[in-house]
C-alpha positions in Angstrom: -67.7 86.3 -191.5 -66.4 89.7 -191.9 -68.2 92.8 -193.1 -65.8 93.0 -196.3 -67.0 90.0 -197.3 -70.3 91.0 -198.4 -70.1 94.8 -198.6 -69.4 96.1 -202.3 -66.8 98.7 -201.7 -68.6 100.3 -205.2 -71.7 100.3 -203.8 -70.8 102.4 -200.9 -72.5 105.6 -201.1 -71.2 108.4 -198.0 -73.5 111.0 -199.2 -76.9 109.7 -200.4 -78.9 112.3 -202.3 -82.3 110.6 -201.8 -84.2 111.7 -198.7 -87.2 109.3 -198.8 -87.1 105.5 -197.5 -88.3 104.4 -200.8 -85.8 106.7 -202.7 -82.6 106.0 -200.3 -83.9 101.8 -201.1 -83.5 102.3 -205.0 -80.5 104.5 -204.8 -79.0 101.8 -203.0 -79.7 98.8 -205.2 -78.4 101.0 -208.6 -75.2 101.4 -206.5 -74.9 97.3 -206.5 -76.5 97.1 -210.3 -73.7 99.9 -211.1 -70.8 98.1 -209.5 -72.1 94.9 -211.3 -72.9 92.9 -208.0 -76.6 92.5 -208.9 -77.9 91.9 -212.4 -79.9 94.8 -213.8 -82.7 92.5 -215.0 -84.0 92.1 -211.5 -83.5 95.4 -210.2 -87.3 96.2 -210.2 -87.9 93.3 -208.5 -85.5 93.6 -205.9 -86.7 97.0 -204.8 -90.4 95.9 -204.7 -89.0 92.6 -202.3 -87.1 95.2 -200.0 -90.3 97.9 -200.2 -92.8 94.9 -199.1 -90.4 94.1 -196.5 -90.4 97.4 -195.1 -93.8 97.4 -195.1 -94.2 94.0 -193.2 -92.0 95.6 -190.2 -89.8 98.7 -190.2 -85.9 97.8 -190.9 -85.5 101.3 -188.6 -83.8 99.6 -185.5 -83.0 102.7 -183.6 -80.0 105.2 -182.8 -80.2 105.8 -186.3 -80.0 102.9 -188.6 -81.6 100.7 -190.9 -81.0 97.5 -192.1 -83.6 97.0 -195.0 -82.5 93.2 -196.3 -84.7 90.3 -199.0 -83.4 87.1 -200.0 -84.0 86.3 -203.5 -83.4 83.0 -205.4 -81.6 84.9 -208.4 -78.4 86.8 -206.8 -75.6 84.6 -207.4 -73.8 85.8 -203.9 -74.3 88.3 -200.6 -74.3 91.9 -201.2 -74.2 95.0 -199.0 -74.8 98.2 -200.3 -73.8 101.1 -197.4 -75.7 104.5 -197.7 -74.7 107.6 -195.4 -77.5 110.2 -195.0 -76.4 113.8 -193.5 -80.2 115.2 -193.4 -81.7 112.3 -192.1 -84.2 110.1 -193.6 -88.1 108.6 -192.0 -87.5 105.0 -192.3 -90.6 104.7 -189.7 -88.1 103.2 -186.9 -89.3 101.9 -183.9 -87.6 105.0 -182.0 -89.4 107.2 -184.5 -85.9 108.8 -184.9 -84.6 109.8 -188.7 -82.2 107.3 -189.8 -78.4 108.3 -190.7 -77.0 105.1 -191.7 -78.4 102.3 -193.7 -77.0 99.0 -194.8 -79.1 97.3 -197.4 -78.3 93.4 -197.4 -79.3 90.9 -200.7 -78.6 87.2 -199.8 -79.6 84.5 -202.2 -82.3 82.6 -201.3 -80.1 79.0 -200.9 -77.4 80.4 -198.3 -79.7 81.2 -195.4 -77.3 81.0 -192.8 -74.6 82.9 -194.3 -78.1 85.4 -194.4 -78.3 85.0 -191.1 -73.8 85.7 -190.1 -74.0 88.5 -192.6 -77.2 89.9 -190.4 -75.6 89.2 -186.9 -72.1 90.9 -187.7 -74.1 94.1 -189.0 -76.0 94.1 -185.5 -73.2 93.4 -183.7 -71.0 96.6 -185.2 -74.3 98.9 -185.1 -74.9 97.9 -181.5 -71.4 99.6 -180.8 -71.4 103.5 -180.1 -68.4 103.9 -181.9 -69.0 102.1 -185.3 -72.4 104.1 -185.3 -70.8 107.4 -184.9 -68.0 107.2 -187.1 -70.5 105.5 -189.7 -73.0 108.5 -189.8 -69.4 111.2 -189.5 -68.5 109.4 -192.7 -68.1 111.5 -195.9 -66.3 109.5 -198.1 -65.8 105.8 -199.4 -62.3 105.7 -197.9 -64.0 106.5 -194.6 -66.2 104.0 -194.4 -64.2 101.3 -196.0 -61.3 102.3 -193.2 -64.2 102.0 -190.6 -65.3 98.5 -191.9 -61.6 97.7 -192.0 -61.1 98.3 -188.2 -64.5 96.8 -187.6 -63.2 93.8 -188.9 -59.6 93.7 -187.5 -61.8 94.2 -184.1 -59.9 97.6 -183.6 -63.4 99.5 -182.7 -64.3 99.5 -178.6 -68.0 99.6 -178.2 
């Protein structure tokens, strides 16, 4: 599984305007409601799934990510929505370091184990110095779709 199979190009947002966890969350989710990936009618729900999750565990990994992600029975496929912060944001990571980038993941609740290959390919780029760098250096769309692009084509080193 690659990363362009579940990101929404649309829903890519390089220069997120929110600057709280809860903010950046809902900013996220109207980018994949906007780009017609997720249906508008659950929206509300969605965010409170992701804001419980977050408050079950931190989605804050470290070196200056996030990966806030909910299953839920009523998305019809996988979505990724990619946010870029430049100030920073307190996503309460285990580092205690603000978070940069954040990739917010919607599975439905039937495909667990495409769930869990979208969730291992995500780790498996973010673990690499390289993709994290040139994710947070990111400023537009293009730049981050050309990043996912060499992510997948296995162009990055770590």
């Amino acid at each position: 599984m690659k990363l362009s199979d579940f990101v929404e190009t649309k829903a890519i947002v390089p220069q997120l305007q929110a600057t709280e966890r809860d903010d950046v969350i809902n900013e996220l989710i109207d980018a994949l409601v906007a780009a017609g990936t997720v249906d508008a009618g659950i929206r509300d729900e969605l965010i409170k799934k992701v804001l419980e999750r977050e408050k079950n565990g931190s989605t804050g990994f470290g070196k200056g990510v996030a990966v806030p992600h909910v299953k839920h029975e009523q998305l019809p496929k996988m979505a990724a929505a990619i946010g870029v912060s430049q100030k920073g944001v307190d996503f309460n990571a285990l580092d205690k370091e603000p978070v940069f980038s954040i990739v917010l993941l919607l599975s439905p609740l039937d495909k667990p184990d495409d769930h869990l290959q979208a969730m291992e390919n995500i780790f498996a780029n973010l673990q690499k110095d390289t993709f994290r760098k040139f994710l947070r250096q990111a400023t537009t769309v293009e730049d981050v779709t050309e990043l996912l692009h060499e992510a997948d084509t296995q162009q990055l080193a770590g």
